[in-house]
N, CA, C and O atoms as CSV, one atom per row, in Angstrom:
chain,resi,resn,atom,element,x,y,z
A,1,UNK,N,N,0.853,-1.187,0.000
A,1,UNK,CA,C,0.000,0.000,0.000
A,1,UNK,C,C,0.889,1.236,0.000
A,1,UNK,O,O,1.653,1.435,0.945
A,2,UNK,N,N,0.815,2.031,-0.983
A,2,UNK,CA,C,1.823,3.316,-0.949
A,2,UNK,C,C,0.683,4.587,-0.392
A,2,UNK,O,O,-0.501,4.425,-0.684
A,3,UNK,N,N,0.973,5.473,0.176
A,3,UNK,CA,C,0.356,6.469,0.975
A,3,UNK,C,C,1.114,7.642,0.203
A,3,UNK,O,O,2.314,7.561,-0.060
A,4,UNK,N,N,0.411,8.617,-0.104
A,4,UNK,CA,C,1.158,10.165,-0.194
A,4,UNK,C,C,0.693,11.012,0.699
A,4,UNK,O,O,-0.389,11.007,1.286
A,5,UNK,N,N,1.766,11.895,0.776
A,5,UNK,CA,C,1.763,12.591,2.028
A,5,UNK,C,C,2.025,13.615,1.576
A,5,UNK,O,O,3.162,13.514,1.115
A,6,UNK,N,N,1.501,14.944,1.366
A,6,UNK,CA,C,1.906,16.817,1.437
A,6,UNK,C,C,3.073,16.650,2.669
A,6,UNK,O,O,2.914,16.188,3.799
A,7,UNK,N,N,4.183,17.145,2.098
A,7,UNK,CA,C,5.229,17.292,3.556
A,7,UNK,C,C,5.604,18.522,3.346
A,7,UNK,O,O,5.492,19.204,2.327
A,8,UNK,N,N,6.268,18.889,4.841
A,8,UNK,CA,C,7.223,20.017,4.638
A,8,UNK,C,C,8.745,20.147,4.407
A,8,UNK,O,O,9.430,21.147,4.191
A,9,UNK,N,N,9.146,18.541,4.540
A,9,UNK,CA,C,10.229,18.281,4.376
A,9,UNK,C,C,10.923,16.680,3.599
A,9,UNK,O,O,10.193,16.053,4.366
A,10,UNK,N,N,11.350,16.015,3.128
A,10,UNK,CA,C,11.685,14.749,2.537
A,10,UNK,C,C,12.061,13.499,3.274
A,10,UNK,O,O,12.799,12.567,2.956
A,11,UNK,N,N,11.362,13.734,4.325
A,11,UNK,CA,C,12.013,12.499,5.624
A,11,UNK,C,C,10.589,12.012,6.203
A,11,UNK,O,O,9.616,12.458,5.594
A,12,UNK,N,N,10.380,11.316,7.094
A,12,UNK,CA,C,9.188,10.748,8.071
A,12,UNK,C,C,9.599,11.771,9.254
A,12,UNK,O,O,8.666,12.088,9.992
A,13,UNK,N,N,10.293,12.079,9.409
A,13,UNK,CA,C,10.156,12.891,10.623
A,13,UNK,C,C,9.874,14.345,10.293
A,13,UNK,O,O,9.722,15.100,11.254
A,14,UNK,N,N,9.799,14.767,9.252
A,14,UNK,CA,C,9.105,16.205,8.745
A,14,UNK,C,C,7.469,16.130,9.049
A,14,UNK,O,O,6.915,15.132,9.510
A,15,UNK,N,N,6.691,17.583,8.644
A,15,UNK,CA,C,5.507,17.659,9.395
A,15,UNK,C,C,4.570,17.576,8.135
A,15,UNK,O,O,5.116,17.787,7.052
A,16,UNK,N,N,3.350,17.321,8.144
A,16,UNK,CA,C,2.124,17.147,7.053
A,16,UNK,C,C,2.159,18.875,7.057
A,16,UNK,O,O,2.083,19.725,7.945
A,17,UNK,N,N,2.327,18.908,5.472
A,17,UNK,CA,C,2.405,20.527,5.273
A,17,UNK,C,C,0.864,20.984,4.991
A,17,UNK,O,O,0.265,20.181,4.276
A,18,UNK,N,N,0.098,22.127,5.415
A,18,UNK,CA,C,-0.893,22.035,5.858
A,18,UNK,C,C,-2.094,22.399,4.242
A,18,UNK,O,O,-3.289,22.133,4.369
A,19,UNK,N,N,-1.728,22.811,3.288
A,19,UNK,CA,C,-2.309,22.705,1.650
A,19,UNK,C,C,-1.595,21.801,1.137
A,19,UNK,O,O,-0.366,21.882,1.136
A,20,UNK,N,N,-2.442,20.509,0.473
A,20,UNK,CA,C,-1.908,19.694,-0.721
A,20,UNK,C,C,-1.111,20.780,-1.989
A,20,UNK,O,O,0.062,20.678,-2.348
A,21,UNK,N,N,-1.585,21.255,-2.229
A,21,UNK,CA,C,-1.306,22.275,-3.872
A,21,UNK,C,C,0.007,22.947,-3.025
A,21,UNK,O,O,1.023,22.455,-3.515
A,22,UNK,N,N,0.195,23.458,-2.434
A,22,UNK,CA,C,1.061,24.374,-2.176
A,22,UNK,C,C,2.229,24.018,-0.630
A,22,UNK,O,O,2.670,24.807,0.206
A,23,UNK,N,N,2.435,22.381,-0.789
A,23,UNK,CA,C,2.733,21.651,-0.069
A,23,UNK,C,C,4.406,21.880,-0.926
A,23,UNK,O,O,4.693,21.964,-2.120
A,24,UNK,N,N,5.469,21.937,0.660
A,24,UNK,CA,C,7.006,21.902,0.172
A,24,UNK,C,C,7.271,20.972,-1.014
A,24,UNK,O,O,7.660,21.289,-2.138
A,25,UNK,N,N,6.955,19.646,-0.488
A,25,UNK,CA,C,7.103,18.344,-1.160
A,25,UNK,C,C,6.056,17.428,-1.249
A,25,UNK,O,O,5.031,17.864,-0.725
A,26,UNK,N,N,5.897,15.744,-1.968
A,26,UNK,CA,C,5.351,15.140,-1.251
A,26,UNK,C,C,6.195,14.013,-1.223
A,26,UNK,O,O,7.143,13.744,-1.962
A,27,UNK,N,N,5.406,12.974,0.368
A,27,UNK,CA,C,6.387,11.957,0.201
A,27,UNK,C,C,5.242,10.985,0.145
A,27,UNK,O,O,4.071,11.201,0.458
A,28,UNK,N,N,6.018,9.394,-0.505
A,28,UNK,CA,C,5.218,8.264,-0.655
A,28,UNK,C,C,5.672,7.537,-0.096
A,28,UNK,O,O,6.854,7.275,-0.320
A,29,UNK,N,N,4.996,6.898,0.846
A,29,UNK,CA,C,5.600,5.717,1.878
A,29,UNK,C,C,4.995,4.545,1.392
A,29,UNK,O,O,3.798,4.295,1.532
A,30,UNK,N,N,5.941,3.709,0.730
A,30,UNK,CA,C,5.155,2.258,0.323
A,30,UNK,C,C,5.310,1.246,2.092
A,30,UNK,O,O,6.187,1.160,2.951
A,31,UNK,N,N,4.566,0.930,1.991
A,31,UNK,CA,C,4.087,0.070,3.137
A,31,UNK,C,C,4.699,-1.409,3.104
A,31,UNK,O,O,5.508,-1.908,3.887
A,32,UNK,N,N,4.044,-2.006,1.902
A,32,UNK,CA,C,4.951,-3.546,1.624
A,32,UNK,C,C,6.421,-3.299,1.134
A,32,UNK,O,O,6.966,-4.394,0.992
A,33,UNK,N,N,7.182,-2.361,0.855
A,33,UNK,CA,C,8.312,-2.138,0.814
A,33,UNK,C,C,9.069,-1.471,1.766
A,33,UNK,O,O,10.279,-1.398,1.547
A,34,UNK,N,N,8.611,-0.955,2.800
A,34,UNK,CA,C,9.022,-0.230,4.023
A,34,UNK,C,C,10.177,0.824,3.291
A,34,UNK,O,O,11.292,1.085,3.743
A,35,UNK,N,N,9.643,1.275,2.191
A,35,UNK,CA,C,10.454,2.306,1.760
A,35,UNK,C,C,9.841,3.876,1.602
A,35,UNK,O,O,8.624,3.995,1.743
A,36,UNK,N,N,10.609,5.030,1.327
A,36,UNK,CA,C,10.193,6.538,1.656
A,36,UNK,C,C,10.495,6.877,0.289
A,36,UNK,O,O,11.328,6.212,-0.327
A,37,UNK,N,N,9.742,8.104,-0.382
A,37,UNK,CA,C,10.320,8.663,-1.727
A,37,UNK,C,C,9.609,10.008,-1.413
A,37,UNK,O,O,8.421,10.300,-1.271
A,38,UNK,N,N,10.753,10.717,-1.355
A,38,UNK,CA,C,10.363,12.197,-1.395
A,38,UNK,C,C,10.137,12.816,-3.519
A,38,UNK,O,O,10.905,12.504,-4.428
A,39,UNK,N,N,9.183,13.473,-3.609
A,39,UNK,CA,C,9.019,13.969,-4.736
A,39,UNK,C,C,9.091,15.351,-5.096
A,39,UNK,O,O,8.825,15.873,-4.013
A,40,UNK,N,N,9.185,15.833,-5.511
A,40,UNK,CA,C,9.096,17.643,-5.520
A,40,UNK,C,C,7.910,17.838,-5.990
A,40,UNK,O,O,7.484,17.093,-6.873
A,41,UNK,N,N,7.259,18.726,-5.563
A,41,UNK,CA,C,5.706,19.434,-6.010
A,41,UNK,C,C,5.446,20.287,-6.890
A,41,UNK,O,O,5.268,21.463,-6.570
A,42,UNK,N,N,5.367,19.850,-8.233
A,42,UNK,CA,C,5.595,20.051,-9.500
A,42,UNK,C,C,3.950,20.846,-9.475
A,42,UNK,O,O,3.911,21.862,-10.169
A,43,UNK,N,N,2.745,20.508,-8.816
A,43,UNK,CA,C,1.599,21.283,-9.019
A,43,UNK,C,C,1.891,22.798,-8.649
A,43,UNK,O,O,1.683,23.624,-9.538
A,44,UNK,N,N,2.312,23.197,-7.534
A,44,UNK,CA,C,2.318,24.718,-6.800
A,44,UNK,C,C,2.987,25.764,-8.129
A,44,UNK,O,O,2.690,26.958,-8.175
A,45,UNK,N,N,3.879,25.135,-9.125
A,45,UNK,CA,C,4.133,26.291,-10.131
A,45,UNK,C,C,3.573,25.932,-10.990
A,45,UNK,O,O,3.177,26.869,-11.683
A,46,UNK,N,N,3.218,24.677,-11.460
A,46,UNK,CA,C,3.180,24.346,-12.753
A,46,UNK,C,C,1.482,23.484,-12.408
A,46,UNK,O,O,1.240,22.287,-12.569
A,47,UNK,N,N,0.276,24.855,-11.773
A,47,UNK,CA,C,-1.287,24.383,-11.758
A,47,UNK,C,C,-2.224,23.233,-13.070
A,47,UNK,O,O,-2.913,22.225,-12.913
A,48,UNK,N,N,-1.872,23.886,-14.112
A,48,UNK,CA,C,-2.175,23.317,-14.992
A,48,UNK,C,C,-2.049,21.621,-15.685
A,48,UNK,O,O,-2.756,20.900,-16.389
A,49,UNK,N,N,-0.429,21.510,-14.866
A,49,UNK,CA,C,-0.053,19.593,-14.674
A,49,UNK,C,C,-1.310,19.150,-13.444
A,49,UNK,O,O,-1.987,18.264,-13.965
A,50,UNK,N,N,-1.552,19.291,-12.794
A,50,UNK,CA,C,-2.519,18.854,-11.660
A,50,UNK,C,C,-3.368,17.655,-12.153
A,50,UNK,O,O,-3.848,17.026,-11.210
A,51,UNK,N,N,-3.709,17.127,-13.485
A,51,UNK,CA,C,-4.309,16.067,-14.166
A,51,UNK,C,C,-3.023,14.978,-13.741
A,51,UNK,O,O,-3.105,14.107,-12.875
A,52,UNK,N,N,-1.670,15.318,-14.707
A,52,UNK,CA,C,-0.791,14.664,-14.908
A,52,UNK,C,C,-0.467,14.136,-14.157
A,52,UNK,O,O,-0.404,12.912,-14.266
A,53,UNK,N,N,0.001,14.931,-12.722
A,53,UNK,CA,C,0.834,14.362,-12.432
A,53,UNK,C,C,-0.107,13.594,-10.709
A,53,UNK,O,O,0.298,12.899,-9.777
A,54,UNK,N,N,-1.440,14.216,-11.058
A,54,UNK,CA,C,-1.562,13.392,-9.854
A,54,UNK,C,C,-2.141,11.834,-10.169
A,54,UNK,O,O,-2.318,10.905,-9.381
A,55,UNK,N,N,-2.443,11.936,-12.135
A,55,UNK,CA,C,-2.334,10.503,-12.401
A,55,UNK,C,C,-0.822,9.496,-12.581
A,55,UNK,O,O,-0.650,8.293,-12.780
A,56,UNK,N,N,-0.131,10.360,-12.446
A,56,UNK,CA,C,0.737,9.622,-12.240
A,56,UNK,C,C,0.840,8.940,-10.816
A,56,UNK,O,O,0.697,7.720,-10.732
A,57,UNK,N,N,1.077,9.688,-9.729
A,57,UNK,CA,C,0.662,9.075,-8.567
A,57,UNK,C,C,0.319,7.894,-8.412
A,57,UNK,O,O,1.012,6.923,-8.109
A,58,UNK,N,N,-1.190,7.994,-8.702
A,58,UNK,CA,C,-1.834,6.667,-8.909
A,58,UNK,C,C,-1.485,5.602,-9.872
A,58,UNK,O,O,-1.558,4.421,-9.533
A,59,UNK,N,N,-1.160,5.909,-10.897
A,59,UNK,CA,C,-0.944,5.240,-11.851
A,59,UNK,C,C,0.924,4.087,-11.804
A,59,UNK,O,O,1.297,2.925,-11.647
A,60,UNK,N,N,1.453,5.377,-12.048
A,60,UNK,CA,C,3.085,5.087,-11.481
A,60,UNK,C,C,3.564,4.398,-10.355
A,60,UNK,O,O,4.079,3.280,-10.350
A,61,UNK,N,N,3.291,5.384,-9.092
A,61,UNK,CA,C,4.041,5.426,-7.961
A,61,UNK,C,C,2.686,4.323,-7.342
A,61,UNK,O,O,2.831,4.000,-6.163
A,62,UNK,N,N,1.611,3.839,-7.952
A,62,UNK,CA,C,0.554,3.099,-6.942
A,62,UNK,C,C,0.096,3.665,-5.827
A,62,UNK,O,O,0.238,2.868,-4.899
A,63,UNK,N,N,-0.564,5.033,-5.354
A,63,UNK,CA,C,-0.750,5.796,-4.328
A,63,UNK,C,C,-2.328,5.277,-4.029
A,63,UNK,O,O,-3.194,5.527,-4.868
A,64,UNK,N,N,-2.642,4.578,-2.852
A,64,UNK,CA,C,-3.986,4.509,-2.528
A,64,UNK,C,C,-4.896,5.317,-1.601
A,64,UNK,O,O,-6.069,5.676,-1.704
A,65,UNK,N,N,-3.975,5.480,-0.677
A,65,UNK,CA,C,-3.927,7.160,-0.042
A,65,UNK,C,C,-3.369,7.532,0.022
A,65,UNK,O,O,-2.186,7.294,-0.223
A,66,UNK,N,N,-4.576,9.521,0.924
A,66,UNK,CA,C,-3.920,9.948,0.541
A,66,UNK,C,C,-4.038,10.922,1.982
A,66,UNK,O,O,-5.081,11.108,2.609
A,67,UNK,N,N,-2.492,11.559,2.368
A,67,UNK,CA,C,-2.978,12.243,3.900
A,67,UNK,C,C,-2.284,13.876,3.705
A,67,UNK,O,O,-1.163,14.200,3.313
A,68,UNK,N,N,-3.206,14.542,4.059
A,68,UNK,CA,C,-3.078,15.992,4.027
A,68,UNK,C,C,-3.811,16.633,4.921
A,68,UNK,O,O,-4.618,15.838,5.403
A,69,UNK,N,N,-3.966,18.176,5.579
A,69,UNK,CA,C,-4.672,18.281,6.228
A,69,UNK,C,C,-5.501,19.309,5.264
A,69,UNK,O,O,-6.704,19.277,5.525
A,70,UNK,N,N,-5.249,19.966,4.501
A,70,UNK,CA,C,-6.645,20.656,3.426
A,70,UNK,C,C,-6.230,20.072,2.148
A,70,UNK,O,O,-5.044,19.929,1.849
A,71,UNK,N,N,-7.527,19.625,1.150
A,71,UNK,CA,C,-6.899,19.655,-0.344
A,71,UNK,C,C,-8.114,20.624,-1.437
A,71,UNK,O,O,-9.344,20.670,-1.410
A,72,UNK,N,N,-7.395,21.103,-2.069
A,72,UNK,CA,C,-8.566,21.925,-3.328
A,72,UNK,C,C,-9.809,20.879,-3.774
A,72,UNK,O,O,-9.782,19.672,-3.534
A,73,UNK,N,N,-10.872,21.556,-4.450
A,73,UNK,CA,C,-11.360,20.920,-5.030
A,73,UNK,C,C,-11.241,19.668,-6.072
A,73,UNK,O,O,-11.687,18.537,-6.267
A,74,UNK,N,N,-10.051,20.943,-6.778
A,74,UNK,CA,C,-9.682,19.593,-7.950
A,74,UNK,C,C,-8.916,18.162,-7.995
A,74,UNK,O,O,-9.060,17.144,-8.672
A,75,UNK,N,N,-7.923,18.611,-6.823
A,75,UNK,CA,C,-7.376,17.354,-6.469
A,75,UNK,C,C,-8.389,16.727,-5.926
A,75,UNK,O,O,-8.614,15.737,-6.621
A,76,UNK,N,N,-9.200,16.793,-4.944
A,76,UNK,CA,C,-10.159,16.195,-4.694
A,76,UNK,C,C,-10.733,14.939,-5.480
A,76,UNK,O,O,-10.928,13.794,-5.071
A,77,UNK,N,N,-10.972,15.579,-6.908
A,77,UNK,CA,C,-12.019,15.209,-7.521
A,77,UNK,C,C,-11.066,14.356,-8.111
A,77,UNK,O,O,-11.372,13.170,-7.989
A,78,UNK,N,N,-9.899,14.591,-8.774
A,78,UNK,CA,C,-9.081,13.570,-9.505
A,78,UNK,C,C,-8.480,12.352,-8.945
A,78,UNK,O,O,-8.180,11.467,-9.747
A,79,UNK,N,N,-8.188,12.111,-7.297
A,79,UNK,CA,C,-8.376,11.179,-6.568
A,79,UNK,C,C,-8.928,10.261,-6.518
A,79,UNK,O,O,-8.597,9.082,-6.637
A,80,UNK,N,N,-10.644,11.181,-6.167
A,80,UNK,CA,C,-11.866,10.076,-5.993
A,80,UNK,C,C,-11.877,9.234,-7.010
A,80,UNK,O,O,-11.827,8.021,-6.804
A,81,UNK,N,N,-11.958,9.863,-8.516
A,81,UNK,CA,C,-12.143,9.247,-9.662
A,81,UNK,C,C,-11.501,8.030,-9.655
A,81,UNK,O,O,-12.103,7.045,-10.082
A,82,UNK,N,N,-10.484,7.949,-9.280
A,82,UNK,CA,C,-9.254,6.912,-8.984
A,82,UNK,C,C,-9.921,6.228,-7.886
A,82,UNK,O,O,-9.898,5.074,-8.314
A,83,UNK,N,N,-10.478,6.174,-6.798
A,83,UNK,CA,C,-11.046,5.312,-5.907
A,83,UNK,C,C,-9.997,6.220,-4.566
A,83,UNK,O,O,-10.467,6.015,-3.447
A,84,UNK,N,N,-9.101,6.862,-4.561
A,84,UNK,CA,C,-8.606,7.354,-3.422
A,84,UNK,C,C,-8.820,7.899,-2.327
A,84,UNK,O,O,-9.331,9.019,-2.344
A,85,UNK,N,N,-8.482,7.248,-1.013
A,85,UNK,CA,C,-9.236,8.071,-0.138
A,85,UNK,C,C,-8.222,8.565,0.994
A,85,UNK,O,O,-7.321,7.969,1.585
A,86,UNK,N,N,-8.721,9.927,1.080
A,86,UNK,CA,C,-8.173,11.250,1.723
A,86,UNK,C,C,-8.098,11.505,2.821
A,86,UNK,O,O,-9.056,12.179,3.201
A,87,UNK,N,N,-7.293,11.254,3.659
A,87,UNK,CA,C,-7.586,11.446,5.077
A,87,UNK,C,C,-6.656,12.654,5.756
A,87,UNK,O,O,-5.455,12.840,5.555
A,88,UNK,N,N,-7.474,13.356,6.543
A,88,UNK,CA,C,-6.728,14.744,7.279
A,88,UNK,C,C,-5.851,13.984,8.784
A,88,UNK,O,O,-6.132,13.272,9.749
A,89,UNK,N,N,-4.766,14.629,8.244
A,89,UNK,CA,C,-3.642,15.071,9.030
A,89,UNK,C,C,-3.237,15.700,9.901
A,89,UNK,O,O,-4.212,16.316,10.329
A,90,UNK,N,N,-2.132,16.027,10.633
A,90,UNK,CA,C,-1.458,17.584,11.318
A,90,UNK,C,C,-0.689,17.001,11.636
A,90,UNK,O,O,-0.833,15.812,11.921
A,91,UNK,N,N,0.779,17.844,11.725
A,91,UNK,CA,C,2.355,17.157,12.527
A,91,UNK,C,C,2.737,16.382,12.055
A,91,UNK,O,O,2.478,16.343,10.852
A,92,UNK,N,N,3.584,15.261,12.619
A,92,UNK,CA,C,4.550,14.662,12.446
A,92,UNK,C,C,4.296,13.396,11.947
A,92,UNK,O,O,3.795,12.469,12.583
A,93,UNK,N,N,4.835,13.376,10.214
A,93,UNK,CA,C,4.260,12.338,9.048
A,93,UNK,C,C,3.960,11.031,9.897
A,93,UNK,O,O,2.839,10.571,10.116
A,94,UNK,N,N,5.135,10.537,10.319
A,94,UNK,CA,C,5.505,9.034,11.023
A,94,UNK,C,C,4.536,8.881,12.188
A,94,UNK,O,O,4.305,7.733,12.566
A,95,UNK,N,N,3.844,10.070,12.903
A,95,UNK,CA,C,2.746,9.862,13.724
A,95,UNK,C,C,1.470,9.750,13.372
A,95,UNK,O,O,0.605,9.135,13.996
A,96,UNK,N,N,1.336,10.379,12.307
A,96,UNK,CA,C,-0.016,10.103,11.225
A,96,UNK,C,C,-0.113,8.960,10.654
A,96,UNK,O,O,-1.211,8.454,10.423
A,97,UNK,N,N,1.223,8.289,10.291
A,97,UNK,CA,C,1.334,7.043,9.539
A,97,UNK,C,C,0.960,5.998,10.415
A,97,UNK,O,O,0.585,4.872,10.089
A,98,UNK,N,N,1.094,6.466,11.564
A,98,UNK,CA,C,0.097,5.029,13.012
A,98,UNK,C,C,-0.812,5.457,13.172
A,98,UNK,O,O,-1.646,4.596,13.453
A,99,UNK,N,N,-1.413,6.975,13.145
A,99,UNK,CA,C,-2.589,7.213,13.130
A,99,UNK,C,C,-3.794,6.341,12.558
A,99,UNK,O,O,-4.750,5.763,13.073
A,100,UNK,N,N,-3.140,6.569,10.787
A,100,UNK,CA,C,-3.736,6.192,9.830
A,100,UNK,C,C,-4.122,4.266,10.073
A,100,UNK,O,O,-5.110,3.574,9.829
A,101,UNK,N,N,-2.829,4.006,10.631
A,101,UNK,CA,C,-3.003,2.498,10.749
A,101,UNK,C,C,-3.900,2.514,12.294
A,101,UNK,O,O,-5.111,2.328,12.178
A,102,UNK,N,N,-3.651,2.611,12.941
A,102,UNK,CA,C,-4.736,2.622,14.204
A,102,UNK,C,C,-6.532,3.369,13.926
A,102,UNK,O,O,-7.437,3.629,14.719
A,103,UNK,N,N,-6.434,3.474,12.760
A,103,UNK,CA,C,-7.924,4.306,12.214
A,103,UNK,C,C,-8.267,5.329,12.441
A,103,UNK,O,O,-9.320,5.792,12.003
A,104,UNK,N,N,-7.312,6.065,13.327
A,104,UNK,CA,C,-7.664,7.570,14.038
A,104,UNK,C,C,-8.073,8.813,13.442
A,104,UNK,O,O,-8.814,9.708,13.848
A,105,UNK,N,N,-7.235,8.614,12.092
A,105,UNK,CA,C,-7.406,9.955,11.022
A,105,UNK,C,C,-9.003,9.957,10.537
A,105,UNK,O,O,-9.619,8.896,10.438
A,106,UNK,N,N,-9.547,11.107,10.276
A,106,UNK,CA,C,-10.818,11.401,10.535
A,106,UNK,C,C,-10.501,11.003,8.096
A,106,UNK,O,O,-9.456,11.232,7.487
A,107,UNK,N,N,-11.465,10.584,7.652
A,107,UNK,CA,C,-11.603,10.569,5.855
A,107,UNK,C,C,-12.327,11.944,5.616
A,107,UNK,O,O,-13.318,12.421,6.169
A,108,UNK,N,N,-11.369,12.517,4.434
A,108,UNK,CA,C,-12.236,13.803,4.125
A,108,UNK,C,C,-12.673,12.848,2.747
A,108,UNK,O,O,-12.045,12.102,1.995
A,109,UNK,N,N,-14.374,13.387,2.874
A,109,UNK,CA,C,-15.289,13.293,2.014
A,109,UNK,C,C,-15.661,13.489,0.836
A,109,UNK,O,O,-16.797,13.170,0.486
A,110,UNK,N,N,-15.262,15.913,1.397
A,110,UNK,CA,C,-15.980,16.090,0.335
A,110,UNK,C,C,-15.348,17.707,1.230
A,110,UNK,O,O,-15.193,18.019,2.411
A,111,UNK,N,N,-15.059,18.645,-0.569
A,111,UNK,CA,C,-14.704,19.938,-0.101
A,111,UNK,C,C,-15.506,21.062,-0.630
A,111,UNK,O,O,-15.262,22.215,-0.276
């Protein structure tokens, strides 16, 4: 299961940066690989990739969720389409990432 994460920094110990779109980085934590991939956030300059590259995500990198603590509409919508589901965040990635596994993180719905 790979997870993406809005960060503020390229590590698990950096914090859930608090806008998807205008997030430092993001990172993908694959789960059955116990591995980390920081990405650069190619949406915040370049709005118009926002199709591309968040099908890539899914498509590429296998992202099934997804944890942030706000996201736009449009990402929103290009997610769902994909079956992805969104769950809000705050602080410290690696504490969200047990969050998420202990069920704690609240699923955003709908923006």
């Amino acid at each position: 299961m790979a997870i993406l994460i809005s960060a503020t920094g390229g590590d698990i110990e950096s914090n859930i940066d608090l806008t998807f779109h205008w997030s430092h980085c993001f990172l993908i934590v694959d789960k059955l690989n116990n591995s980390l991939k920081p990405i650069e956030n190619r949406i915040k300059n370049h709005p118009n990739e926002v199709k591309d590259v968040l099908d890539n995500f899914v498509k590429k990198e296998g992202v099934e969720i997804v944890i942030t603590h706000e996201i736009g509409q449009r990402s929103f919508e290009e997610f769902k389409k994909h079956g992805i589901r969104i769950y809000q965040g705050k602080g410290n990635i690696g504490e969200a990432i047990r969050q998420l596994e202990e069920g704690k993180l609240s699923e955003i719905k709908n923006v």
